[in-house]
MDAnalysis code that builds the backbone (N, CA, C; Angstrom):
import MDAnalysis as mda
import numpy as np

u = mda.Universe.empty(666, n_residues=222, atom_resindex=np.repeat(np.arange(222), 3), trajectory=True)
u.add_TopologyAttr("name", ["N", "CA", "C"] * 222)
u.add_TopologyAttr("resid", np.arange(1, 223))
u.add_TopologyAttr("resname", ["UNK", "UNK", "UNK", "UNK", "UNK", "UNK", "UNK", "UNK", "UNK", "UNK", "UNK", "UNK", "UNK", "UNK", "UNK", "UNK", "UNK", "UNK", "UNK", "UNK", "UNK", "UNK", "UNK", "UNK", "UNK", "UNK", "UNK", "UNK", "UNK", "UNK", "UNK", "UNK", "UNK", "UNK", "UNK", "UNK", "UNK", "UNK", "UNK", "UNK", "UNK", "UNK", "UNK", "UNK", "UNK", "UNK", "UNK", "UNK", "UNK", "UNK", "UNK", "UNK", "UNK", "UNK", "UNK", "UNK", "UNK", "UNK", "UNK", "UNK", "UNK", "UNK", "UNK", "UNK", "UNK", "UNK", "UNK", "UNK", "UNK", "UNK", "UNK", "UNK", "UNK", "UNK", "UNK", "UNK", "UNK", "UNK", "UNK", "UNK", "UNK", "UNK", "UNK", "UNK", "UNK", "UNK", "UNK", "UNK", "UNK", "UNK", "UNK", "UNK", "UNK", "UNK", "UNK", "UNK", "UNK", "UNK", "UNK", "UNK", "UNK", "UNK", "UNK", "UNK", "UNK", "UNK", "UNK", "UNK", "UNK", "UNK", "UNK", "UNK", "UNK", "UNK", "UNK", "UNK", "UNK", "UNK", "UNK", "UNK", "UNK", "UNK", "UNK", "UNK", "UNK", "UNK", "UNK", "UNK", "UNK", "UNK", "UNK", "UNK", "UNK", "UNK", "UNK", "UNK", "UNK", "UNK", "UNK", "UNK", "UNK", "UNK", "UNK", "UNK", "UNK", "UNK", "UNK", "UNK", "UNK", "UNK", "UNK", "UNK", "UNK", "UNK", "UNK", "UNK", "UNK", "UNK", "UNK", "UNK", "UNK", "UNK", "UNK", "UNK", "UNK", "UNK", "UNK", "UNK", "UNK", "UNK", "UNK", "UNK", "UNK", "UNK", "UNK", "UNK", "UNK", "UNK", "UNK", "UNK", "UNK", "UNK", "UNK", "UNK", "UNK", "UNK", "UNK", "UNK", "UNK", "UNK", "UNK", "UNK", "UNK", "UNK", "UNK", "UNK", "UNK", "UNK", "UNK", "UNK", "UNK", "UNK", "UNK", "UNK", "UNK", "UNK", "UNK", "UNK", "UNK", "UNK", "UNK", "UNK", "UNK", "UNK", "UNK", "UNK", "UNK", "UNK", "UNK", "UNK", "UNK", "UNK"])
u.atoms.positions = np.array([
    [0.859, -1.194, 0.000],
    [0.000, 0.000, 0.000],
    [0.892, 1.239, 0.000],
    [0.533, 2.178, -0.887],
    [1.313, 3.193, -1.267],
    [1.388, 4.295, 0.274],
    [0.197, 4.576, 0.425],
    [0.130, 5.702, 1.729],
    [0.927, 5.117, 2.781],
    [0.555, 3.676, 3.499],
    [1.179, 2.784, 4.324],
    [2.825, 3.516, 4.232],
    [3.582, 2.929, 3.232],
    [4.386, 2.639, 2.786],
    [5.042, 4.387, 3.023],
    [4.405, 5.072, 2.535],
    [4.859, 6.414, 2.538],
    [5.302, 7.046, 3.892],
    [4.041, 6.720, 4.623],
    [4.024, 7.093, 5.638],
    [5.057, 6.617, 7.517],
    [5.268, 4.960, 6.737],
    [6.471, 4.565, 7.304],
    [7.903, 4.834, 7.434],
    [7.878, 5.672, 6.526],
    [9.242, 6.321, 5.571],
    [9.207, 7.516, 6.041],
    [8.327, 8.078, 6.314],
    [8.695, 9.562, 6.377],
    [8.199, 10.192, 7.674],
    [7.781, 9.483, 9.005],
    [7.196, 9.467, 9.880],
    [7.859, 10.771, 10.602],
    [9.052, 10.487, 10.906],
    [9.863, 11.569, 11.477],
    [9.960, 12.953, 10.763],
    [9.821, 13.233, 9.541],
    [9.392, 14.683, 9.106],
    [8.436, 14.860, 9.098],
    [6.837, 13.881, 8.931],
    [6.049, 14.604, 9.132],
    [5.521, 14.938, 10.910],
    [6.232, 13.819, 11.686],
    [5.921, 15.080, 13.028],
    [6.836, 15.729, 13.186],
    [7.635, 16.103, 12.400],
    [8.333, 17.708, 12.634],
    [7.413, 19.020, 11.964],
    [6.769, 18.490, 11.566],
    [6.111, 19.818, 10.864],
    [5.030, 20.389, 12.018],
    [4.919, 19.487, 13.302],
    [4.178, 20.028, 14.119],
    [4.438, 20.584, 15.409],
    [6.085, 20.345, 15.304],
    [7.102, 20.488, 16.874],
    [7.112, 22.530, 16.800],
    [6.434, 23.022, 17.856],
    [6.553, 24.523, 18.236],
    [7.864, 25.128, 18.486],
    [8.962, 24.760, 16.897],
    [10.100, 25.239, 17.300],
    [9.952, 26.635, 17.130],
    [10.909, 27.938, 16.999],
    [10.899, 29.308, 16.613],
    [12.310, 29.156, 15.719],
    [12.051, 28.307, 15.070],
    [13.451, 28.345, 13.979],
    [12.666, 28.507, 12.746],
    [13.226, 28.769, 11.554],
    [12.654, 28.972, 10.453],
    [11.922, 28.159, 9.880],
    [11.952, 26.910, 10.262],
    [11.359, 25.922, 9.681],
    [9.702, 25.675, 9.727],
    [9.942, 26.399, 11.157],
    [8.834, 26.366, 12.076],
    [8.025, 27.579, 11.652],
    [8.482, 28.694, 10.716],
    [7.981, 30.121, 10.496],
    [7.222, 29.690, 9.278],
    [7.863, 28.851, 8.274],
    [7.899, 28.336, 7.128],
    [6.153, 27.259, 7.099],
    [6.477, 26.547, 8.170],
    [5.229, 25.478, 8.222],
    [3.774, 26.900, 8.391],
    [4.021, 27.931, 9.200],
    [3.174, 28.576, 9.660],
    [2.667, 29.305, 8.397],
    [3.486, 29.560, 7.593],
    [3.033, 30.869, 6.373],
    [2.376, 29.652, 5.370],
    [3.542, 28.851, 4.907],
    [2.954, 27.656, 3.864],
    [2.271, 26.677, 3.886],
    [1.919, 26.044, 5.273],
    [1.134, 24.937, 5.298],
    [0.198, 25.694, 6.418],
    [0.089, 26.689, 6.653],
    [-1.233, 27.198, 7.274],
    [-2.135, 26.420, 8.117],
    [-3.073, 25.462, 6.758],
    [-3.889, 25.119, 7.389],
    [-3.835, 23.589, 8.185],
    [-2.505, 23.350, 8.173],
    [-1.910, 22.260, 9.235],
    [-3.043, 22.502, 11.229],
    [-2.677, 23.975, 11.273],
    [-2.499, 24.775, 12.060],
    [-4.032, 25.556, 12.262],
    [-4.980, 25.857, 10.849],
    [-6.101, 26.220, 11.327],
    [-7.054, 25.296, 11.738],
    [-6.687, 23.453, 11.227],
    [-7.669, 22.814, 11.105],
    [-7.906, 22.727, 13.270],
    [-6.702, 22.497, 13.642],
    [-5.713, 22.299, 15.013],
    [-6.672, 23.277, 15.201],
    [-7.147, 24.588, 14.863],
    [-7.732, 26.025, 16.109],
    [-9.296, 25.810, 15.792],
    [-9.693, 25.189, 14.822],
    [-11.463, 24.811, 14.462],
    [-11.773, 23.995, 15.221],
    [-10.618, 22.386, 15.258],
    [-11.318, 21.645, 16.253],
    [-11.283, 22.067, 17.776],
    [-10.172, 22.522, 17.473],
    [-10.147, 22.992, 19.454],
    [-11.683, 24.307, 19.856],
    [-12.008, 25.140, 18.817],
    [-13.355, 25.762, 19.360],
    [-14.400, 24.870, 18.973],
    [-14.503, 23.982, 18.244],
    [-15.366, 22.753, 17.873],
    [-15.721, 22.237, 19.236],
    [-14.533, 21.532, 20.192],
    [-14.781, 20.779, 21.567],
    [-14.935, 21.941, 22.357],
    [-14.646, 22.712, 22.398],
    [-14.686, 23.796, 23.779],
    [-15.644, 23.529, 24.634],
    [-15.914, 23.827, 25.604],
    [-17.160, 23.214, 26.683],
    [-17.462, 22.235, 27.028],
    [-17.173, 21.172, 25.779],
    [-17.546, 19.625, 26.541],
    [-16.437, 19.241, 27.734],
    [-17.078, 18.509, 28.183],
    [-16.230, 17.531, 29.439],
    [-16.661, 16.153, 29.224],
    [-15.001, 15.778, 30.090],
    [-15.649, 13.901, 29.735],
    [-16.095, 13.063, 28.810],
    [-15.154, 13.756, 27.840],
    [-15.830, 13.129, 26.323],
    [-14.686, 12.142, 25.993],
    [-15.214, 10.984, 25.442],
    [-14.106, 10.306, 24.913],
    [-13.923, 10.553, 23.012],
    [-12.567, 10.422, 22.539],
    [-12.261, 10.352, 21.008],
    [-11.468, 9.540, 20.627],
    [-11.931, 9.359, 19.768],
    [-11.354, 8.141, 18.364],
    [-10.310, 9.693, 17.741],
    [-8.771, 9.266, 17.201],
    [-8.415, 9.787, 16.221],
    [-7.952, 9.112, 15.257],
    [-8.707, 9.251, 14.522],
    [-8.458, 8.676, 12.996],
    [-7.365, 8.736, 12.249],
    [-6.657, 8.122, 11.536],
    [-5.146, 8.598, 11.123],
    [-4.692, 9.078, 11.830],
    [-4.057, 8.832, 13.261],
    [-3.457, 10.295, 13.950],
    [-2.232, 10.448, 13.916],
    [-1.172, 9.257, 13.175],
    [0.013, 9.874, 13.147],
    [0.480, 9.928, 14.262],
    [1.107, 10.984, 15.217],
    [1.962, 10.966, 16.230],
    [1.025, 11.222, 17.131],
    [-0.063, 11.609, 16.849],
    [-0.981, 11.904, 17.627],
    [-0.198, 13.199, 18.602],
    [0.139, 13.542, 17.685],
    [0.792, 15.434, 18.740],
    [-1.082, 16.327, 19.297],
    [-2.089, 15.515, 18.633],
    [-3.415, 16.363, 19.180],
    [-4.138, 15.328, 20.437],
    [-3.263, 14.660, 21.037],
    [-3.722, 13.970, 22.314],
    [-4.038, 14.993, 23.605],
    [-2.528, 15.255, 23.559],
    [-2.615, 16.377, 25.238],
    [-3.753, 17.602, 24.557],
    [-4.239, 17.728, 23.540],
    [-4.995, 18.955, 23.001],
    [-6.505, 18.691, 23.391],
    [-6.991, 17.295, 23.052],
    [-8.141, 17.146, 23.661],
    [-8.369, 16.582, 25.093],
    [-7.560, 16.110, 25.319],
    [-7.300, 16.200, 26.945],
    [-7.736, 17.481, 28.178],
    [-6.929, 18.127, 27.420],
    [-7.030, 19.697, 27.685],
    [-7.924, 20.039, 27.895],
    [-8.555, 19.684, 26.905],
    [-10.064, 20.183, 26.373],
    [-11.145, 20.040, 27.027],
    [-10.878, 18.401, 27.895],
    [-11.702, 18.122, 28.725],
    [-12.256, 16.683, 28.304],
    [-11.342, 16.082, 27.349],
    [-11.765, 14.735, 27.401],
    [-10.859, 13.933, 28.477],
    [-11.403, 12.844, 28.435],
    [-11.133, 11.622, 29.747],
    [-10.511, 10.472, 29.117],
    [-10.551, 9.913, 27.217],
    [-9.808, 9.598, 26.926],
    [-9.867, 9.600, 25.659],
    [-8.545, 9.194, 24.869],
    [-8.290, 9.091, 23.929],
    [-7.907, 7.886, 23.236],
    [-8.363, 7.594, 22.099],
    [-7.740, 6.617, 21.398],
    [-7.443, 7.150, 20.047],
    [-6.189, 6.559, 19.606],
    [-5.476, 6.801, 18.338],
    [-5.546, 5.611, 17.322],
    [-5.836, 5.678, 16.203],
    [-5.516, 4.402, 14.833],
    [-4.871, 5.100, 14.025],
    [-4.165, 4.314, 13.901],
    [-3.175, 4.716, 12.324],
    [-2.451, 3.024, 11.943],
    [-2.178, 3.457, 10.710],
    [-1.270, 1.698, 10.288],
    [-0.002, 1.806, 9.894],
    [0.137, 2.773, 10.316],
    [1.737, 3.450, 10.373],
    [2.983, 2.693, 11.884],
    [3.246, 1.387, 11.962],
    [4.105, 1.665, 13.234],
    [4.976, 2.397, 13.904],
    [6.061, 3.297, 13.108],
    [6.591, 4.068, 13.569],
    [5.576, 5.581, 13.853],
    [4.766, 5.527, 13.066],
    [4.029, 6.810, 13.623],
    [3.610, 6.570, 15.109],
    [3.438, 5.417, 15.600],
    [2.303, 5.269, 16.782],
    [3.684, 4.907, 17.586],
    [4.891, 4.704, 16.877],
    [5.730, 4.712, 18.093],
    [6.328, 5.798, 19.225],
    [6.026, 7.289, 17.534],
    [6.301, 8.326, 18.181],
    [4.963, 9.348, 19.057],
    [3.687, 8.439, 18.532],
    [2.439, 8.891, 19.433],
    [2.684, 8.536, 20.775],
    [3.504, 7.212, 21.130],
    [3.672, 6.804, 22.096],
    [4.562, 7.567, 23.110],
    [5.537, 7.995, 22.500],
    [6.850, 8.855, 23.085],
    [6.532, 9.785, 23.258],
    [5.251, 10.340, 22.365],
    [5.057, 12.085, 23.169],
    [4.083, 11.737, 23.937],
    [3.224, 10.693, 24.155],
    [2.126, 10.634, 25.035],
    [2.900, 10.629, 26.689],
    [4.118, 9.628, 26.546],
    [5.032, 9.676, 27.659],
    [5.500, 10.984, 28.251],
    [5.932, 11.967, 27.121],
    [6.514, 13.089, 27.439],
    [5.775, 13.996, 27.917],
    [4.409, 13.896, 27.278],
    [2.531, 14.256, 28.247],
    [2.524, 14.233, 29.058],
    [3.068, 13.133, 29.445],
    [2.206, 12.713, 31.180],
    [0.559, 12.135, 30.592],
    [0.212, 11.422, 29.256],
    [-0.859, 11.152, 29.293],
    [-0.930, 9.800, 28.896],
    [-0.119, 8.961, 29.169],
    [-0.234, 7.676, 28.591],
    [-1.128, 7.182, 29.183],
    [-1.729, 6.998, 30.469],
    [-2.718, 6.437, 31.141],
    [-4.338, 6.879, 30.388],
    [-4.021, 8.201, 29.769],
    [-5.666, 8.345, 29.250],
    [-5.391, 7.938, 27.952],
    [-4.549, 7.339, 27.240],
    [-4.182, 6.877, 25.638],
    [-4.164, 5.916, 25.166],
    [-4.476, 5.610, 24.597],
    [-4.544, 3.791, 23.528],
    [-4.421, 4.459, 22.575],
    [-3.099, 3.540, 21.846],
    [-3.246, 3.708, 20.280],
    [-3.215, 2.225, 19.714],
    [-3.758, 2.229, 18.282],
    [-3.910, 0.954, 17.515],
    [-3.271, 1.047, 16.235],
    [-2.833, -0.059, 16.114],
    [-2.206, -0.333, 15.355],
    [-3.014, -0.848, 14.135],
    [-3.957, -0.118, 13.145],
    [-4.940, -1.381, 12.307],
    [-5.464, -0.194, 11.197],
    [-6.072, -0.674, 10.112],
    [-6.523, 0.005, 9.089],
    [-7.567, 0.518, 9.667],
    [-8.389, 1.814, 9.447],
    [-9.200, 2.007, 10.511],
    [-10.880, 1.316, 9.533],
    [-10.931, 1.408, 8.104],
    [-11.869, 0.703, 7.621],
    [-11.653, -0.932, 7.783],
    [-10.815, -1.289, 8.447],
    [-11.050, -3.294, 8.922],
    [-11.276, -3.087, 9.805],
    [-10.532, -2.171, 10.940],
    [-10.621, -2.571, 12.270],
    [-12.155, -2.484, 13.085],
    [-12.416, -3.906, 13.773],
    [-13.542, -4.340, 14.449],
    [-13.608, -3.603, 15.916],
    [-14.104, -2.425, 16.016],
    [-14.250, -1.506, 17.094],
    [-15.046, -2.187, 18.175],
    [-14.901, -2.357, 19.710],
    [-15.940, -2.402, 20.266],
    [-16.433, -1.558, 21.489],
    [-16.561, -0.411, 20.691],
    [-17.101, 0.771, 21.439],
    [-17.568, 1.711, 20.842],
    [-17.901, 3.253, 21.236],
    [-18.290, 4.091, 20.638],
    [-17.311, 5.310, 20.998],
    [-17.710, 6.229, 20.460],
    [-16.904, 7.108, 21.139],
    [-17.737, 8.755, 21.021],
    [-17.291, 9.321, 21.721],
    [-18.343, 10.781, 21.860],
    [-18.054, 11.843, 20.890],
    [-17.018, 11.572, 20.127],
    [-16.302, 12.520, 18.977],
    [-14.961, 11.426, 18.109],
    [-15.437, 11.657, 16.909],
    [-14.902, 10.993, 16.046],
    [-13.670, 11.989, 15.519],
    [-12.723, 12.330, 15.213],
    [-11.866, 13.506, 14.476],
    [-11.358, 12.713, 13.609],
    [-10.780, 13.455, 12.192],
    [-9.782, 12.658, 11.379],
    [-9.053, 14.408, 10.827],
    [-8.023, 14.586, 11.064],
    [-7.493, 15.277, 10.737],
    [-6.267, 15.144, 9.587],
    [-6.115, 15.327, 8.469],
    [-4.943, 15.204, 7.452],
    [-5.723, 13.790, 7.003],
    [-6.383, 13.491, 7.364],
    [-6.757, 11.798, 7.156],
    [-7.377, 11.579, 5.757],
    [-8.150, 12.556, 5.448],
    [-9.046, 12.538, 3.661],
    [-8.047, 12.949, 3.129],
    [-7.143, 13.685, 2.942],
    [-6.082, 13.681, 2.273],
    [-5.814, 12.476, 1.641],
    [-6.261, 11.220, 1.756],
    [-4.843, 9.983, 1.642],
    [-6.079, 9.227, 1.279],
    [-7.227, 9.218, 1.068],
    [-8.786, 8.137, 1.426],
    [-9.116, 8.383, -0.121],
    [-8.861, 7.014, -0.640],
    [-9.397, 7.132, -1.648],
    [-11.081, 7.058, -1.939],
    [-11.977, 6.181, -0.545],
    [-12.963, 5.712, -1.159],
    [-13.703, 7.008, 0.746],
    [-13.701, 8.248, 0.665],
    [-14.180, 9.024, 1.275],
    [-15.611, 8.542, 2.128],
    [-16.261, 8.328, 1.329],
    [-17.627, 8.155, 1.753],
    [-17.927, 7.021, 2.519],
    [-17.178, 6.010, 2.475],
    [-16.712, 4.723, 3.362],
    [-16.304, 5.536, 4.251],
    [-15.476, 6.041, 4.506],
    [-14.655, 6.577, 5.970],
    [-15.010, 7.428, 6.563],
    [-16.302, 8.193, 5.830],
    [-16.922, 9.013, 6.561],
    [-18.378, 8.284, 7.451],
    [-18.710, 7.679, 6.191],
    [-19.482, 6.473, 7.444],
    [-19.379, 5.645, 8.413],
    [-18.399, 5.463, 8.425],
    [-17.480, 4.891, 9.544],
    [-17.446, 5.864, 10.556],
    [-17.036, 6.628, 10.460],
    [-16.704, 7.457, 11.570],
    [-17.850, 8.092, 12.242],
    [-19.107, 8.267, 11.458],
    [-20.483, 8.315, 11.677],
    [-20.863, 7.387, 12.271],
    [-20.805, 6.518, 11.940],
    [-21.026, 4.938, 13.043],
    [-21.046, 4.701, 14.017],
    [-19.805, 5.715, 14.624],
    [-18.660, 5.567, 15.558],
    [-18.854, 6.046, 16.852],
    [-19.106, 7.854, 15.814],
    [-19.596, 8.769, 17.053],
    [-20.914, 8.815, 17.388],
    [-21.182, 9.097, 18.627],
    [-22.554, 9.535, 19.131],
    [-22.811, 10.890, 19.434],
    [-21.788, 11.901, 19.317],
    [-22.052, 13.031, 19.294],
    [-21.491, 13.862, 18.430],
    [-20.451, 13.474, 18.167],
    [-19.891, 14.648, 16.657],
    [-18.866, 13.884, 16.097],
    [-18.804, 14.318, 14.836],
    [-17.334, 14.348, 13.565],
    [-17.012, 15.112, 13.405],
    [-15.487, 15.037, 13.361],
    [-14.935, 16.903, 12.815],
    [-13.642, 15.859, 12.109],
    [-13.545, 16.268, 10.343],
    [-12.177, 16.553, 9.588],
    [-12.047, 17.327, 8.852],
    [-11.430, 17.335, 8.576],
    [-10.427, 18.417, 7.575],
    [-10.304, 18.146, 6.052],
    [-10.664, 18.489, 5.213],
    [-10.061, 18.456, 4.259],
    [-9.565, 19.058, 2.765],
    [-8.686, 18.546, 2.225],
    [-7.757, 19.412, 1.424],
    [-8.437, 20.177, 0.426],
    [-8.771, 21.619, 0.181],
    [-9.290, 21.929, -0.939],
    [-9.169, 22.226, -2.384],
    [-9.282, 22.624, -3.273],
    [-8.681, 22.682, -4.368],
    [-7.994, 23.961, -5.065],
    [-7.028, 23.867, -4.414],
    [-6.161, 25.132, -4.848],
    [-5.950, 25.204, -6.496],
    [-5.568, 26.340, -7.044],
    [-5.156, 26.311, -8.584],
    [-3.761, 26.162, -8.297],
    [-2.800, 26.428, -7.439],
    [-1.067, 26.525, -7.350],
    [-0.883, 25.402, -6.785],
    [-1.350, 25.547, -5.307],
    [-0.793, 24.235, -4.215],
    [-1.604, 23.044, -4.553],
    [-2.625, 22.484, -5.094],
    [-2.746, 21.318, -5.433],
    [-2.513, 20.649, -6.485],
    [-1.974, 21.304, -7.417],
    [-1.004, 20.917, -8.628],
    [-0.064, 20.184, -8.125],
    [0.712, 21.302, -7.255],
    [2.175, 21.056, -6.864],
    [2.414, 20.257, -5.808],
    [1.415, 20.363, -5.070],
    [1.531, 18.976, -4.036],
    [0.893, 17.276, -4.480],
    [0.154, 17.149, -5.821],
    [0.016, 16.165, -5.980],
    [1.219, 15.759, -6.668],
    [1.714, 16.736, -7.706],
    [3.052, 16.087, -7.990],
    [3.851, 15.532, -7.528],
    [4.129, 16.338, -6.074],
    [5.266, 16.210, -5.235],
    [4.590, 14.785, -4.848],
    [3.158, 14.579, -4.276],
    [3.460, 13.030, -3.763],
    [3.262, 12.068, -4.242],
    [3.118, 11.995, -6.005],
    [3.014, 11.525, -7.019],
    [4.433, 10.952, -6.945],
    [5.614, 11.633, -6.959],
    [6.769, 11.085, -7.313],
    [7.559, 10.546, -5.843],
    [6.194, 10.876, -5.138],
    [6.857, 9.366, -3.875],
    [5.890, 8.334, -3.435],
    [5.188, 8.075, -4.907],
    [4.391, 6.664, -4.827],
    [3.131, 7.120, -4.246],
    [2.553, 8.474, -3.246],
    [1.501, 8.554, -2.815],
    [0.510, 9.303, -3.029],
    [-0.592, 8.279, -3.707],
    [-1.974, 9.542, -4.330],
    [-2.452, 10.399, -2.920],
    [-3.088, 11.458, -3.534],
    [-3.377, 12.702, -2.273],
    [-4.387, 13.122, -2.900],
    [-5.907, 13.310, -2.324],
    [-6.684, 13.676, -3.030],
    [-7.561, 15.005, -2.496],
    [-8.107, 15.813, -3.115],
    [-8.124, 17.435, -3.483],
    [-10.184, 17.072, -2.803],
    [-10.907, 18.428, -2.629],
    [-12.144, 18.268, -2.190],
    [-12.826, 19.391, -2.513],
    [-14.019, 20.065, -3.259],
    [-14.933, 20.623, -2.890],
    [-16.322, 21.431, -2.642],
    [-16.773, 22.318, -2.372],
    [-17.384, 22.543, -1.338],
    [-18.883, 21.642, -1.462],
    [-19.431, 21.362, -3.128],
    [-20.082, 20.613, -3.887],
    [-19.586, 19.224, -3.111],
    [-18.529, 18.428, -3.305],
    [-18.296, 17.142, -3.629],
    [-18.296, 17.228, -1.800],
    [-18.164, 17.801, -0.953],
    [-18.039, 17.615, 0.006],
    [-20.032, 16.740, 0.929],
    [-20.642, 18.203, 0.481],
    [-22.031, 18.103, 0.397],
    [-22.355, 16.644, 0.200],
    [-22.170, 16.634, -0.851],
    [-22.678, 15.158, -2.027],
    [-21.375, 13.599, -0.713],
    [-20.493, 14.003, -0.246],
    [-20.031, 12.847, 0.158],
    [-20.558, 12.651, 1.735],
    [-21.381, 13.866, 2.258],
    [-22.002, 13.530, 3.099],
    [-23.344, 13.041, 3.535],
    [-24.122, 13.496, 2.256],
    [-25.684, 13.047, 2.067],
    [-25.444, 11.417, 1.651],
    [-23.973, 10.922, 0.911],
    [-23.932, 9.393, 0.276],
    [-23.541, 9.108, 1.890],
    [-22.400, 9.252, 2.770],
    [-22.861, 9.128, 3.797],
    [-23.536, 8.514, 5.014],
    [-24.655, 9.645, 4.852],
    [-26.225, 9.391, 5.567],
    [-25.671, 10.398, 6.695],
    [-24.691, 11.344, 6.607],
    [-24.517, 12.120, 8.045],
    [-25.874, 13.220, 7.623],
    [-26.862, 13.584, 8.467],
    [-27.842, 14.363, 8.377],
    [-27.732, 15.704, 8.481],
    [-27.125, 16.157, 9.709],
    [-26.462, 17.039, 10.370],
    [-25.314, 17.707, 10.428],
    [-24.800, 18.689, 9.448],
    [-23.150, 19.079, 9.250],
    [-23.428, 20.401, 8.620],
    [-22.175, 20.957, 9.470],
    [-21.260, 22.317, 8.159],
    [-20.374, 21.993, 8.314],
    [-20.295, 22.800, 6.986],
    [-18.395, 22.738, 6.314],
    [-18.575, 23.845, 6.224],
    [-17.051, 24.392, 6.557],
    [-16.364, 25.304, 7.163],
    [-15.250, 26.096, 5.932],
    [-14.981, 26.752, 5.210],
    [-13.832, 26.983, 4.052],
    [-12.636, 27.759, 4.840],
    [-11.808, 27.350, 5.043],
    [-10.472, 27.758, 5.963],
    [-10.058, 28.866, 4.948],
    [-9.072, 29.982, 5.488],
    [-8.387, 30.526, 4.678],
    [-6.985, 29.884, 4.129],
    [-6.955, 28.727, 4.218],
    [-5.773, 28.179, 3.275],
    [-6.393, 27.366, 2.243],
    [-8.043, 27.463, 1.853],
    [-8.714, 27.053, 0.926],
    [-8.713, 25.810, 1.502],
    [-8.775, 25.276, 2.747],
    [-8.906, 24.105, 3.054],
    [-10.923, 23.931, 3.482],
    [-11.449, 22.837, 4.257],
    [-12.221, 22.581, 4.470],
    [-12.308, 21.812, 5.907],
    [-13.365, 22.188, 6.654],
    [-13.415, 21.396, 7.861],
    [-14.699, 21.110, 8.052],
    [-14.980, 19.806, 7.838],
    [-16.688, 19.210, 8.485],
    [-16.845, 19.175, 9.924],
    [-18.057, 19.713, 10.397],
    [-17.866, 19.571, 11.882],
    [-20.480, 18.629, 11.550],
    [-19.749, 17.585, 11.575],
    [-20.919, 16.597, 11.398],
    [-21.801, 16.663, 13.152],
    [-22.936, 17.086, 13.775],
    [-23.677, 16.462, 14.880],
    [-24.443, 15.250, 14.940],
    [-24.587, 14.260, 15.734],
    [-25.379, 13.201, 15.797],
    [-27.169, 13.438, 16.076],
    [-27.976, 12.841, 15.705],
    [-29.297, 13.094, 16.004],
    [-30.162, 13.551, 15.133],
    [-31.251, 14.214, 15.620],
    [-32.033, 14.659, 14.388],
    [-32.108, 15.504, 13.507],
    [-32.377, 15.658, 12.014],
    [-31.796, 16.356, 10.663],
    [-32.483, 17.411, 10.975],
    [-31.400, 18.053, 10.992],
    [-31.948, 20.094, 10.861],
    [-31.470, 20.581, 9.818],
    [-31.869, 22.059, 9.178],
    [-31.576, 22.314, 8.263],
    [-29.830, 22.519, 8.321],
    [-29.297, 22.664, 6.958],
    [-27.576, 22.375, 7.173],
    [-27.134, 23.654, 6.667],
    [-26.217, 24.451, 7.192],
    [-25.301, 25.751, 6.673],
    [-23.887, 25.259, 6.138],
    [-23.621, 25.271, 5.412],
    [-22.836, 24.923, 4.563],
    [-21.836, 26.054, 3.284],
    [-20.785, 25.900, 3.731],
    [-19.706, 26.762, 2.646],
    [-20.198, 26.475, 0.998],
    [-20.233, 27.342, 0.587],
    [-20.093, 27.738, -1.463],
    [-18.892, 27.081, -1.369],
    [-18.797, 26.609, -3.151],
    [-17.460, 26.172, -3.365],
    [-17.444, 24.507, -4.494],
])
């Protein structure tokens, strides 16, 4: 598997792109990858107020957004990704947390893996990026939660999504683009009732899906 594969390889730069250094690198992630960073400030006013919530993170990679919903006021967390070295370094910062006791991470595809629980907030952050079959993984994660979904995803730039599919074109990994239309349409296939999408200023997108009964939906142009 190409993403798998990618993502084993390159584990250690991509959680550098999230370490709060003040070196240039760190100035660089902030101006050019932006919305790394806005999706990170939507979900955090997304949870605000709840307490005692538990979350699923979907793709989480190093899971650098553990101590974030913690914070927040959840009680625990669980991480999937099929990345091992990613979840090795979820593991090492969960240590460096002080939150390993509220953390589980898994090791498993998150469309095989046989869940047996629910959880109070579903997140997938950077995660549609990499999903080829969307509407599967959004039902899933609908499944999942009993009170909300929130991801992110990539929108369709005229400069940066040229240039970033190239770029992960020529390291074996498709990356796929979203919007504001196809977003709509992948949530009514779905069956989520309840959602807005959100249009970031890095032309990105963030679904923030509620559980329960269908109200009318506000939703981004695009």
């Amino acid at each position: 598997m190409s993403v798998r594969s990618y993502f084993e390889r390159t584990a250690d730069n991509f959680d550098a792109l999230y370490e709060h250094r003040r070196d240039w690198s760190y100035s660089f992630n902030r101006v050019f990858r932006k919305g790394l960073f806005q999706r990170i400030d939507e979900t955090r006013e997304t949870l605000a107020g709840m307490q005692g919530f538990t979350v699923l993170d979907v793709g989480c990679g190093p899971c650098r957004n553990s101590a974030m919903f913690l914070g927040l006021g959840a009680r625990r967390v669980v991480g999937i990704d099929f990345s091992a070295p990613m979840l090795e370094l979820a593991r090492e910062y969960a240590r460096a947390a002080r939150v390993v006791e509220q953390c589980e991470f898994i090791e498993a595809d998150f469309l095989e893996y046989s869940f047996q629980e629910t959880f109070d907030v579903v997140v997938a952050l950077g995660f549609f990026d990499y999903t080829a079959d969307p509407v599967r993984a959004l039902k899933r994660m609908t499944e999942l939660a009993s009170r909300k979904v929130v991801a992110s995803f990539p929108g369709v730039s005229p400069i940066r999504a040229p240039l970033r599919k190239l770029r992960y074109a020529l390291r074996d990994c498709p990356v796929y683009f979203y919007t504001g239309t196809r977003l709509r349409q992948i949530c009514h296939e779905a069956g989520l009732a309840r959602f807005r999408i959100d249009k970031l200023a890095s032309s990105d997108y963030m679904l923030v899906g509620k559980k329960g009964a269908a109200k009318k939906r506000h939703v981004a142009n695009g």
